[in-house]
MARSE-824530 format. One record per residue (C-alpha): x, y, z; residue number from 0; residue in one letter. Coordinates in pm, 1 decimal, decimal comma. Each point is the difference from the previous one (the first is absolute). Layout:
BEGIN
pt px:X&py:Y&pz:Z&i:NUM&aa:A;
...
REM end
This chain:
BEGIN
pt px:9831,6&py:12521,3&pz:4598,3&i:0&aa:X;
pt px:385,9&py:-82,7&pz:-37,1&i:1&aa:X;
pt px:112,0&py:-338,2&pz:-30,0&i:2&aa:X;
pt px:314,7&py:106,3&pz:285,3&i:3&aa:X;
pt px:-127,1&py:-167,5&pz:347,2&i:4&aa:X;
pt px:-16,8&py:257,3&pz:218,5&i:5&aa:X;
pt px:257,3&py:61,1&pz:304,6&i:6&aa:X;
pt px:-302,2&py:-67,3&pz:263,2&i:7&aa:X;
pt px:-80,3&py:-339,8&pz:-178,8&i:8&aa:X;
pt px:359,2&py:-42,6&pz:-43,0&i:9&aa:X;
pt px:107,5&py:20,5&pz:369,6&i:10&aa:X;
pt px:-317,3&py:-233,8&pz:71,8&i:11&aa:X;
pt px:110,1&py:-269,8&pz:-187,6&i:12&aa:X;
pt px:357,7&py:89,1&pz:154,8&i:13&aa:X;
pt px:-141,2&py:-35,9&pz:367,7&i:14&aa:X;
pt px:-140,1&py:-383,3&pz:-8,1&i:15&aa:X;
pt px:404,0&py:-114,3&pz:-145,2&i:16&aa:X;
pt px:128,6&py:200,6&pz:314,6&i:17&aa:X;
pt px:-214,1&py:-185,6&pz:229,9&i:18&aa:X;
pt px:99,9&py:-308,9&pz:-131,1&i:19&aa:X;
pt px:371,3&py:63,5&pz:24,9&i:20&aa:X;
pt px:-61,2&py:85,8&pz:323,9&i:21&aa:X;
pt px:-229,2&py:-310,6&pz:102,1&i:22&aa:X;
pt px:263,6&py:-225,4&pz:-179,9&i:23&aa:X;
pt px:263,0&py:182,4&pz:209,9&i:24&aa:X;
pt px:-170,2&py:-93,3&pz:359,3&i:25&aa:X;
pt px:-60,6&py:-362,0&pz:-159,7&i:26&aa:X;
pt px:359,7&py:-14,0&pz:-83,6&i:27&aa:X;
pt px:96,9&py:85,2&pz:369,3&i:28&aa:X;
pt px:-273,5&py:-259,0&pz:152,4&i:29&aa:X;
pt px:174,7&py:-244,6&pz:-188,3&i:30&aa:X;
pt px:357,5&py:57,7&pz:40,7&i:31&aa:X;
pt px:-108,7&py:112,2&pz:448,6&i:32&aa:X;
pt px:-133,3&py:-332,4&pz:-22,3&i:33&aa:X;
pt px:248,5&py:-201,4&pz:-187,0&i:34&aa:X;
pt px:284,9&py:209,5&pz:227,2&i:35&aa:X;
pt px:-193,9&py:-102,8&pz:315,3&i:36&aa:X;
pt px:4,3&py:-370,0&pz:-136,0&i:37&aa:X;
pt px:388,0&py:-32,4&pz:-27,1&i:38&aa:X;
pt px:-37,4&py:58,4&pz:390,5&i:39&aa:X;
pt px:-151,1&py:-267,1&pz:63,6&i:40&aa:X;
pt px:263,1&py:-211,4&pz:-159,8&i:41&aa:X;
pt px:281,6&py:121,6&pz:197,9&i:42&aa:X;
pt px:138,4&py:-155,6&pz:290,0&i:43&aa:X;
pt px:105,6&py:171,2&pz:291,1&i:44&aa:X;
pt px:367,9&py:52,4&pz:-91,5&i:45&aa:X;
pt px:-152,8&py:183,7&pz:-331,2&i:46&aa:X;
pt px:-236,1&py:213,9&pz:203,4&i:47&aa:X;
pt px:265,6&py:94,9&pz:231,8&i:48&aa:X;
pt px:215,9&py:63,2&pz:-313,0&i:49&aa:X;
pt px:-269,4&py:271,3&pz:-130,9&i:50&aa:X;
pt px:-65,1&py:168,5&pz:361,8&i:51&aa:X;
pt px:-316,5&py:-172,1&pz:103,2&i:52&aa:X;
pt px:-97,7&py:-317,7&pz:271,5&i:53&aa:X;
pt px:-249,3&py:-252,8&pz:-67,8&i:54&aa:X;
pt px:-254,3&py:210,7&pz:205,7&i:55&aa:X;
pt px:64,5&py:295,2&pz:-245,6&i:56&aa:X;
pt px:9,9&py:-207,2&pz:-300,6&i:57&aa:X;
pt px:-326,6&py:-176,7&pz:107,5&i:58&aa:X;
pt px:-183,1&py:326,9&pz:86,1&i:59&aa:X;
pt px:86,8&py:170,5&pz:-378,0&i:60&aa:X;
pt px:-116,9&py:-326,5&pz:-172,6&i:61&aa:X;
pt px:-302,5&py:28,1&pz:166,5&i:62&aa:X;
pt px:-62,8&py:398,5&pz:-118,4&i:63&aa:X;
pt px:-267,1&py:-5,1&pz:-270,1&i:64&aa:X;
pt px:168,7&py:100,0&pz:-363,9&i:65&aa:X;
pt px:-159,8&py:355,9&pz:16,7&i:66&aa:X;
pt px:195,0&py:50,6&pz:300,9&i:67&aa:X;
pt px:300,1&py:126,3&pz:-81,6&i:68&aa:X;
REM end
């Protein structure tokens, strides 16, 4: 048997660092939809109004949960 890893063993190895670019991707955005959706909340209405949104609005996105975006 050669000592060269195979391309099927190759690509499996390969697929476990794709999922977790892609599961520190949709952490990344949780954090910054959340962190976003905080600043919000620290605006008073003159900022809100500033950005295009009313307290109502402004209320309702902080509420969202962080996977919806």
């Amino acid at each position: 048997m050669s000592a060269c890893t195979s391309p099927s063993t190759a690509a499996t190895r390969a697929a476990p660092a794709r999922t977790h670019g892609v599961w520190f991707a949709w952490l990344a955005r949780m954090v910054r939809t959340v962190s976003t959706r905080g600043h919000l909340a620290e605006m008073d209405d003159r900022m809100l109004r500033d950005v295009g949104l009313d307290p109502i609005e402004a209320r309702r996105e902080m509420m969202r949960k962080p996977w919806d975006v």
